[in-house]
N, C-alpha and C positions, 0 to 999 in steps of 0.2 A: 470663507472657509479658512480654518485654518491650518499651522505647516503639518502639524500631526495629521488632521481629516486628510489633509491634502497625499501630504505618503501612504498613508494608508489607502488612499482612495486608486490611487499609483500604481498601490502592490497591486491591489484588488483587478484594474482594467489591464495590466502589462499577464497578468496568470490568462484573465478571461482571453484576450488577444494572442496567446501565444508567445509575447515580445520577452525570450530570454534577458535579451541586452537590456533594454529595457527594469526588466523585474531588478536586475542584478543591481542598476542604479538604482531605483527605488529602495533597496535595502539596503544601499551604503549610506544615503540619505537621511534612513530613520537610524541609524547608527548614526551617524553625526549629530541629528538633531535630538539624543538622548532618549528614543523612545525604547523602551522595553521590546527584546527581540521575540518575547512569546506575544507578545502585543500583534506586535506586526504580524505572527502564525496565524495567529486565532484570530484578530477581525479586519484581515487583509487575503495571505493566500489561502488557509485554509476556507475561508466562504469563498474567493471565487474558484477555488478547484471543487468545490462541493459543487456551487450554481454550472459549472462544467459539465462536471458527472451528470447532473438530475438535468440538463440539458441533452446530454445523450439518451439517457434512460427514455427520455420522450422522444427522440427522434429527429431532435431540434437539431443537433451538432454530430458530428462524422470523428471518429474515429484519426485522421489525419491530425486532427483540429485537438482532441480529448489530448494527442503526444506532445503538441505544440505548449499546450495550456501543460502539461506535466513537465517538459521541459524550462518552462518558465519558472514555475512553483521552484523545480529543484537549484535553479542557476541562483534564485534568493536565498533559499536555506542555506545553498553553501556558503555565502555570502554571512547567511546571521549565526548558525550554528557555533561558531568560533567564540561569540557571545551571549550565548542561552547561559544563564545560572542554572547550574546542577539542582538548586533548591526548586526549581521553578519548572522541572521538566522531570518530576517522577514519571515513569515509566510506568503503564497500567498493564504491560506483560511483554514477554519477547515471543516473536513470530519469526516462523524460518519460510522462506519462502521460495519457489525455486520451479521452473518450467521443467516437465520431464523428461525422462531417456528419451532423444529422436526424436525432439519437439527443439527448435534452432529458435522459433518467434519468441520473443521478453516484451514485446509494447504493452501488453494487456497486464500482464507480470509486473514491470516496472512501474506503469501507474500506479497499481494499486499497493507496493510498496512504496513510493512516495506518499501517497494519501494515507497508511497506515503508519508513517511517519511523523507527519505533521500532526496526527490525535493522538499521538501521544506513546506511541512502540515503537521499544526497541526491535528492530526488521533486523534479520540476517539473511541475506541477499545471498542464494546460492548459483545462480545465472541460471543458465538454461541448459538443455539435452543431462540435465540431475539424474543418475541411478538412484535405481531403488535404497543400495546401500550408502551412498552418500548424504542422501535424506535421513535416513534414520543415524545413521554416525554424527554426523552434524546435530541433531537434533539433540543427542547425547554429548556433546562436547559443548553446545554454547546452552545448554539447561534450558532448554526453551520450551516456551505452554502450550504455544502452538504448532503444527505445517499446514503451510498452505501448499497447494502444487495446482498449477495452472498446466494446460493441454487447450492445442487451437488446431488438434488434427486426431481423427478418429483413430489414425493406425496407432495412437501414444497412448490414447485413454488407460489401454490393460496395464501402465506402467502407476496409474495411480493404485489399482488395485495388488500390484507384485508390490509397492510401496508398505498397503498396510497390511498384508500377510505378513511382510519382513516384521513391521513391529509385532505382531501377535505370536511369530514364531519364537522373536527376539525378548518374549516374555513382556513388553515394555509397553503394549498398546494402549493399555490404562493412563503412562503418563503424559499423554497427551491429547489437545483438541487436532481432529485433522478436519481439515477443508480443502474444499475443492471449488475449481471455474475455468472459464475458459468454452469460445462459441459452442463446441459439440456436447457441454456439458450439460446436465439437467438436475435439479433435485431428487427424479426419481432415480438418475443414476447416479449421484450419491448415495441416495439409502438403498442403492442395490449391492454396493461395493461397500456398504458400513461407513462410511464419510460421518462426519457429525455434523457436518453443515455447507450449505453451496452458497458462492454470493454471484450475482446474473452481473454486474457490477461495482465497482469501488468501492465505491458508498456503501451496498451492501455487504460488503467483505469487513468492512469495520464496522458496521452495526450488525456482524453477525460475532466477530472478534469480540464486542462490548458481550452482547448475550451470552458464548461462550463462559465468559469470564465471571459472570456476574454483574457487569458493572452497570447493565441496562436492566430496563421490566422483560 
């Protein structure tokens, strides 16, 4: 094997395992040993955070495990980021994202802004317990195509929907995709509350972003 397969292979098992420390060294490594930091993104962490996610999806891996494996991915990025060429990391849109009013939980939030990081969005990370006007303010300040708003408790759901009446009163609900996720949440109640699209996980939250956008079939 060689050093490249090798780090790369590195990235790949320290994201699947969870091993922050770990991941962090494997990407000082492929920085030393001259490998291209989108290199390292795309066929190191972002496959094993994807083999993560579609390991949960089935049942296979626990949620514990999903934060571990997300903390890992990130301790590298920050690591390569520093190094990504501008030319080499266009941006296929910006996503605001952000857990809402009297909703405290970010795990499920955070992963999936990491993972809509690494393919390639610019994320603007608004934390968690997000009013409704914060959402939309924000969303008007950093020009963004998307919202996402994640909810992991029934009592918060109504705060997705005070969300998008805010844009529709606020004239502006046209310039945007909104999505929605989070346990309590369903497809049908996205298209009950006007959402444009729900992701059940990660993975799905960026391949619903690509469709959104056009950038998928």
């Amino acid at each position: 094997m060689s050093e490249r397969e090798s780090i790369l292979k590195g990235l790949y098992d320290s994201v699947i395992s969870g091993n922050a420390e770990q991941a962090s060294d494997f990407a000082r490594q492929s920085i030393q040993a001259g490998l291209a930091p989108l290199e390292s993104l795309d066929k190191g962490l972002t496959l094993a955070i994807r083999e993560v996610g579609d390991r949960f999806s089935r049942g296979e891996a626990y949620l514990p495990e999903m934060v571990l494996s997300a903390d890992a991915m990130q301790a590298a990025v920050t690591v390569l980021s520093p190094h990504l060429d501008a030319r080499d990391t266009k941006k296929k849109g910006k996503v605001l994202i952000g857990s809402v009013q009297g909703d405290i939980h970010d795990i499920g939030k955070n992963i999936v802004a990491a993972l809509m990081a690494v393919n390639g969005y610019d994320v603007i990370d608004v934390g968690r317990d997000v009013p409704p006007a914060t959402f939309v303010d924000a969303a008007a300040t950093h020009k963004v195509d998307i919202i996402a708003m994640s909810s992991l408790l029934t009592t918060t759901m109504a705060k997705m929907v005070e969300t998008i009446e805010l844009l529709s009163e606020d004239g502006v609900r046209a310039r945007y995709k909104v999505i929605v996720g989070g346990s309590p949440i369903s497809q049908s109640y996205a298209d009950k509350i006007g959402a444009d699209g729900y992701g059940n996980t990660a993975s799905d939250a960026v391949a619903l972003c690509d469709r959104l956008l056009g950038l998928s079939a």
